[in-house]
C-alpha positions as CSV (number, residue, x, y, z in Angstrom):
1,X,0.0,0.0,0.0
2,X,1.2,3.4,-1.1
3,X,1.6,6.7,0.9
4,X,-0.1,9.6,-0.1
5,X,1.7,11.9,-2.4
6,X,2.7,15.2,-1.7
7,X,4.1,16.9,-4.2
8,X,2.3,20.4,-6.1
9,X,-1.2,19.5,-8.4
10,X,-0.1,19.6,-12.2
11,X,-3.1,19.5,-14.6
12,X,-2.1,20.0,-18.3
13,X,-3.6,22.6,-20.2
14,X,-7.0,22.6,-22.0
15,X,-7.0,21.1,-25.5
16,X,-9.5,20.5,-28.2
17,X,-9.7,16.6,-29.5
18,X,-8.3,15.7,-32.7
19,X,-10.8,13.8,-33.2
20,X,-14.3,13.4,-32.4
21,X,-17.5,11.7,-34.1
22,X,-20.4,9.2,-33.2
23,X,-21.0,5.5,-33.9
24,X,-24.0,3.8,-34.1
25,X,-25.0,0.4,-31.9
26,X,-28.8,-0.4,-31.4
27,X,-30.7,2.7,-32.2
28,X,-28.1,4.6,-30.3
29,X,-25.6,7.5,-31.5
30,X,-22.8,6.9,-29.6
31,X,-20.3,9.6,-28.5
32,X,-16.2,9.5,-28.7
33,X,-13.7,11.7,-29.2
34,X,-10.0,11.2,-29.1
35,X,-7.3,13.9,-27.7
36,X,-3.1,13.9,-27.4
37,X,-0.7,12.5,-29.4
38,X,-1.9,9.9,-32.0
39,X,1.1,7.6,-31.8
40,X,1.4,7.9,-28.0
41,X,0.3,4.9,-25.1
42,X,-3.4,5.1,-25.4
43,X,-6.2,5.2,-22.5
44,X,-9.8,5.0,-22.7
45,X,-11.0,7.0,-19.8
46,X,-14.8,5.4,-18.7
47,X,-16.7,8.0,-16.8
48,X,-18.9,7.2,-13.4
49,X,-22.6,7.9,-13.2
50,X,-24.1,5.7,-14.6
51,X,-24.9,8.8,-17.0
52,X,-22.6,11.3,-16.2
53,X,-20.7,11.4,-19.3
54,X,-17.2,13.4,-20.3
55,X,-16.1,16.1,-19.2
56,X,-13.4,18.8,-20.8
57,X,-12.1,19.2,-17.0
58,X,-11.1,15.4,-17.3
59,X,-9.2,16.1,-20.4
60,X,-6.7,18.0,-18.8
61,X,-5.3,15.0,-16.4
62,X,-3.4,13.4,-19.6
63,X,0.0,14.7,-20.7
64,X,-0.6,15.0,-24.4
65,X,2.7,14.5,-25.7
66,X,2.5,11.3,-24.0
67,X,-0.8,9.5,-24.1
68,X,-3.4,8.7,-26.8
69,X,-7.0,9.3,-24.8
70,X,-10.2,7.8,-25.5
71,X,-13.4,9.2,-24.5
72,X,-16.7,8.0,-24.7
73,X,-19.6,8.8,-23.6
74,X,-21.6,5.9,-22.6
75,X,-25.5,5.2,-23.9
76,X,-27.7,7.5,-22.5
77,X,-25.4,10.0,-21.1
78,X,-23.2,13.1,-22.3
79,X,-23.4,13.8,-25.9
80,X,-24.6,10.3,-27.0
81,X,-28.6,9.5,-28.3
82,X,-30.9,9.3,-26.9
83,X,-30.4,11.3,-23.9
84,X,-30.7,9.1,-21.1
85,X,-32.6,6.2,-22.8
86,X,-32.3,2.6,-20.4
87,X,-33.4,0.8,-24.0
88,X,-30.7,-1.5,-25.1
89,X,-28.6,-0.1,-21.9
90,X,-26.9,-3.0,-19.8
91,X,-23.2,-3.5,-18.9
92,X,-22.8,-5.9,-21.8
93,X,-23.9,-3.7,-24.4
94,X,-21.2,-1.4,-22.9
95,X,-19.0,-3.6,-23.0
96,X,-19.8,-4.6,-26.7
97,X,-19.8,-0.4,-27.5
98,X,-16.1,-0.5,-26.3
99,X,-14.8,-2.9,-28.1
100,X,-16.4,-2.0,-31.4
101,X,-14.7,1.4,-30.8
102,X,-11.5,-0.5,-29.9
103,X,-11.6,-2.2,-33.5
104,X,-12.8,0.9,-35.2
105,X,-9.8,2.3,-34.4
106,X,-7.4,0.0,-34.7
107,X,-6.4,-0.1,-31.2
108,X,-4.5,-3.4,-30.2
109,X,-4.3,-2.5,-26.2
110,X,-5.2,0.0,-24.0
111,X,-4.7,1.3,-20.6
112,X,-8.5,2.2,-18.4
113,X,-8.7,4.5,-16.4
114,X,-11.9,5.0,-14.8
115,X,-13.7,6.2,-11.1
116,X,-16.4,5.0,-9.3
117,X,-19.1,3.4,-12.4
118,X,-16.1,4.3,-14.4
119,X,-14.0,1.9,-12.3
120,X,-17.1,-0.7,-12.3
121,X,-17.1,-0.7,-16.0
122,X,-13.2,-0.7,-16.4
123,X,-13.3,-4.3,-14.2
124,X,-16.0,-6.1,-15.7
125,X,-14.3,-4.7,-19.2
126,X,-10.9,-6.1,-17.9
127,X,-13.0,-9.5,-16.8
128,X,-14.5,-9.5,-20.5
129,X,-12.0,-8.8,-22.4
130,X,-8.3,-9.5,-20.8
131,X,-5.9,-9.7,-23.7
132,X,-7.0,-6.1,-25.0
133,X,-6.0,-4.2,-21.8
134,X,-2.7,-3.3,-20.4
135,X,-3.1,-2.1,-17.0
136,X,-6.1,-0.1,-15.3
137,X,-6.0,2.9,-12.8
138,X,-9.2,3.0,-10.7
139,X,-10.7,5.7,-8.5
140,X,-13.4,5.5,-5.9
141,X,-14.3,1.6,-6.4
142,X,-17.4,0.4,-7.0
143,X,-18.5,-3.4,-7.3
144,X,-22.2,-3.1,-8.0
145,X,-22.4,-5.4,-5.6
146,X,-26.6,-5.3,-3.7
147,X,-24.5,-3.7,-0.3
148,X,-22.7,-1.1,-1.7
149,X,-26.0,-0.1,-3.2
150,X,-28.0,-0.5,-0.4
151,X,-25.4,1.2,1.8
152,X,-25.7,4.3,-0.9
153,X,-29.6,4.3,-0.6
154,X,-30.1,3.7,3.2
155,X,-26.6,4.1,4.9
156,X,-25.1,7.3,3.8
157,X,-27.5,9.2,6.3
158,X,-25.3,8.3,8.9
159,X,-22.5,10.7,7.9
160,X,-24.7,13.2,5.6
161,X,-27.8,13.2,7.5
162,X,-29.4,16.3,5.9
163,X,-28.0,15.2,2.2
164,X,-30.1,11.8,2.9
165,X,-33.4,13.9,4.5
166,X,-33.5,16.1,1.1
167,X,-33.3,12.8,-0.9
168,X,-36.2,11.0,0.9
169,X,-38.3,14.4,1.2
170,X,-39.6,13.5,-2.4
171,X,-40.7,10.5,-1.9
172,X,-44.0,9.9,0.5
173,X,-43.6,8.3,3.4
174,X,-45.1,5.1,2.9
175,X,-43.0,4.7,0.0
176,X,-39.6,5.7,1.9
177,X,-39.0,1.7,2.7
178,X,-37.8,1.0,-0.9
179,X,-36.4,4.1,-2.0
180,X,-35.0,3.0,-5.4
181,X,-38.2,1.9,-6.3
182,X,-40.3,4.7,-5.8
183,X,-37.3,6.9,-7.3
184,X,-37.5,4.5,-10.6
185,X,-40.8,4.9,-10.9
186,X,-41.0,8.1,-11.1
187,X,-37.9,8.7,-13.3
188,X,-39.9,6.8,-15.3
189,X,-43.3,8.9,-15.4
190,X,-44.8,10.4,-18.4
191,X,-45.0,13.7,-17.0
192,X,-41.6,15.0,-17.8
193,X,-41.8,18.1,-15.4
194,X,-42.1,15.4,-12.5
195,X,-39.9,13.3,-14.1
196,X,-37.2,16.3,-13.9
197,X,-37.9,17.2,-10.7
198,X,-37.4,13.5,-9.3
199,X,-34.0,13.9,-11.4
200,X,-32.7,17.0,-9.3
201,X,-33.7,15.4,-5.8
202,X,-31.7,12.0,-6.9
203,X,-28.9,13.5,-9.1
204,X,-28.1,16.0,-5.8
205,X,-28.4,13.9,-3.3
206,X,-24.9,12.1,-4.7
207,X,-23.3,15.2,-6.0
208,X,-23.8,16.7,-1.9
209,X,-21.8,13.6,-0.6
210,X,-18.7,13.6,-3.1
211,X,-16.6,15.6,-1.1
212,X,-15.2,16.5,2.4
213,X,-17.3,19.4,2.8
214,X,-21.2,19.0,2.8
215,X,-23.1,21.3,0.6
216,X,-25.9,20.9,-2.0
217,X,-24.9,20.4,-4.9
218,X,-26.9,20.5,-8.3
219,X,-26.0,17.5,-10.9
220,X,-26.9,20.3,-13.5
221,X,-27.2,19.2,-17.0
222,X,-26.3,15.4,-16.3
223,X,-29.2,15.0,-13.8
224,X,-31.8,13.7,-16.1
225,X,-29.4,10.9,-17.3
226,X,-27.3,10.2,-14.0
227,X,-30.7,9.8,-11.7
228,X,-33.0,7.5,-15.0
229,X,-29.5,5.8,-15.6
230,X,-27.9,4.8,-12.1
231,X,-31.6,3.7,-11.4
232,X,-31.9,2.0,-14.2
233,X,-28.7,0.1,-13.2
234,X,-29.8,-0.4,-9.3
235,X,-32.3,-1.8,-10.0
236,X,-30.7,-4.6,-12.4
237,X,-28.2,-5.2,-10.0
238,X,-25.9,-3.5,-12.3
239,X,-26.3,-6.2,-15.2
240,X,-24.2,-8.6,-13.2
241,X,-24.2,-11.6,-11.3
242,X,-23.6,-11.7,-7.5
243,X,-20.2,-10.5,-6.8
244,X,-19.3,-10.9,-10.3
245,X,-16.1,-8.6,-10.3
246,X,-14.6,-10.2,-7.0
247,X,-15.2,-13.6,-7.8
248,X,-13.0,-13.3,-11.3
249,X,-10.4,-11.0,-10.4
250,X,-8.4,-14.1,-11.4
251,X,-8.7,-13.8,-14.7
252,X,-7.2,-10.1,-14.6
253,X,-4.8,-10.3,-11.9
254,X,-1.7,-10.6,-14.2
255,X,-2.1,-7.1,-15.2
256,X,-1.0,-3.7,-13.3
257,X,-4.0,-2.0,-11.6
258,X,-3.1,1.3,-9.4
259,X,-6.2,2.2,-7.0
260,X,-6.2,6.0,-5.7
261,X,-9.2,5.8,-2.8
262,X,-10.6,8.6,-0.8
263,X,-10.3,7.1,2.8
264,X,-14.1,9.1,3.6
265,X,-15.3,8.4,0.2
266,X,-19.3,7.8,1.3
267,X,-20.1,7.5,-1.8
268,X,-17.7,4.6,-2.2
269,X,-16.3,3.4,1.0
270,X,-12.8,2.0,0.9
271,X,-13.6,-1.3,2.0
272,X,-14.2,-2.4,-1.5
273,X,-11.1,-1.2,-3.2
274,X,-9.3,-2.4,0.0
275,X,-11.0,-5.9,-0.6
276,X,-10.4,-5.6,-4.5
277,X,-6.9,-4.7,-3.7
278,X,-6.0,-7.9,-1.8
279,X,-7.3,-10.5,-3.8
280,X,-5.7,-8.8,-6.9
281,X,-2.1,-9.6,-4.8
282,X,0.8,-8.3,-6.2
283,X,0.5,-6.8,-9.4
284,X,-2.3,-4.3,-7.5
285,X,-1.1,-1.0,-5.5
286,X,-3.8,0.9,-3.8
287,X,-3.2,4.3,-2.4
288,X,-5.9,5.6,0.7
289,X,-5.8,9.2,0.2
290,X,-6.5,11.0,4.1
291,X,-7.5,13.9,2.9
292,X,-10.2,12.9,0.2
293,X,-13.7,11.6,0.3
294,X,-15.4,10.6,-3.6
295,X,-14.5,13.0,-6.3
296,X,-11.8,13.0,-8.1
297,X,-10.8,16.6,-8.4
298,X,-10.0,17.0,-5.1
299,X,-6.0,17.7,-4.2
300,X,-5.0,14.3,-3.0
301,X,-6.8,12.4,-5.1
302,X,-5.4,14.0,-8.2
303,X,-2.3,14.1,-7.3
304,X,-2.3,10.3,-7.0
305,X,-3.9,9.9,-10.4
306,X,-1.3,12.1,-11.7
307,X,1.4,9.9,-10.1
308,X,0.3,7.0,-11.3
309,X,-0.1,7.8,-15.1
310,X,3.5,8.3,-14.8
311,X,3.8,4.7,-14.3
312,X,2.1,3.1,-16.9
């Protein structure tokens, strides 16, 4: 297990892609876009949510003289069509989206980087599709396992109390007992103004608990697609079976995965990148940042990405 490191935040400049475009997979327009150097080690970089697509902020973690990044903004969410649709939208076809992007472009190998559903998604990728990925970086670990959804739906009140109150104030009381349910349902409404509201109340509720300091936070554009989306997930059990990524870490253990974990990540406790960590044995490093709870723009946590995409 690695110390925290110390040293000054460096984020590289803002850049443009160099390439950008859609694909299209089962009635959806798919989102990618492609930034650095062409001939340099490439990345795809999976974003969390489900649904919260790319951001240009993330863009700037990536030396561009040095790496070939891959962005793509998954069904549903970001730039891709339709705007956060659940049909045709499970892990697999995820999966399946990535590696039609990975032949469409040539791409023998790459590195993922990915945090929280990002992470998720990177590991049952990995699981999937072994010999097409040379090492994974992982923030804020997620397992889509029914307790660390569970914990995330009932639990979190215990350290953001008025986060969790605002979250159940839209949902009746006599509905409060199955809270992903009554959410789903009305993500799901007809009436779209209801349907938007129910959005804002979900999407917040996470946003409010990514950090150290407790505020309310609005998911902004990405609410509609994060709140339909992750619910969409939940309730599926995240396309997976039970304890899917865990139980064939195995078949993936060979290859270098660096963990950068928020030791008061709510969101994402440590426990499962811990647990990940020591059944991955040596070829894993994990890194519990003190000063850090779930996003990844806060100072420790980037400056432990940033350390470790010097190592790959």
């Amino acid at each position: 297990m690695r110390q925290d490191y110390d040293s000054a935040i460096h984020l590289f400049p803002a850049i443009e892609p160099f390439d950008s475009g859609f694909f299209e997979r089962d009635n959806h327009q798919i989102y990618y876009e492609q930034i650095g150097n062409p001939a340099g080690k490439v990345i795809l970089f999976l974003h969390g949510g489900p649904g919260a697509g790319c951001s240009p902020a993330h863009r700037r973690l990536f030396d561009p003289t040095k790496f070939r990044v891959i962005f793509i903004d998954q069904r549903g969410s970001g730039r891709s069509k339709p705007y956060g649709s659940t049909v045709n939208n499970t892990t697999q076809d995820l999966i399946s989206d990535i590696n039609y992007l990975r032949q469409s472009l040539e791409i023998e190998k790459w590195a993922l980087f990915g945090g929280s559903w990002g992470s998720t998604l990177a590991l049952a990728y990995a699981i999937d599709s072994p010999t097409f990925v040379s090492a994974l970086i992982l923030r804020g670990v997620f397992l889509g396992t029914d307790s660390e959804i569970n914990w995330y739906l009932y639990e979190m009140k215990r350290f953001f109390p008025e986060a969790h109150e605002r979250f159940l104030s839209f949902i009746p009381e006599g509905e409060q007992h199955d809270i992903l349910s009554a959410y789903h349902k009305r993500l799901n409404s007809d009436n779209q103004k209801f349907r938007n509201e129910a959005a804002k109340f979900f999407a917040s509720y996470e946003n409010s608990c990514a950090t150290l300091h407790a505020e309310t936070r609005d998911a902004g554009q990405s609410a509609i697609s994060m709140a339909v989306l992750e619910a969409h997930y939940f309730m599926n059990n995240c396309f997976m079976p039970t304890d899917h990524i865990l139980k064939n870490v195995r078949f993936i253990q060979h290859l270098p995965c660096y963990i950068v974990q928020g030791r008061h990540d709510v969101i994402c406790p440590p426990i499962s990148a811990y647990n990940l960590h020591k059944i991955w044995g040596r070829k894993s490093t994990l890194t519990l940042v003190d000063d850090a709870g779930h996003s990844a723009f806060e100072n420790g946590t980037l400056r432990n990405l940033m350390l470790f995409l010097q190592a790959i």
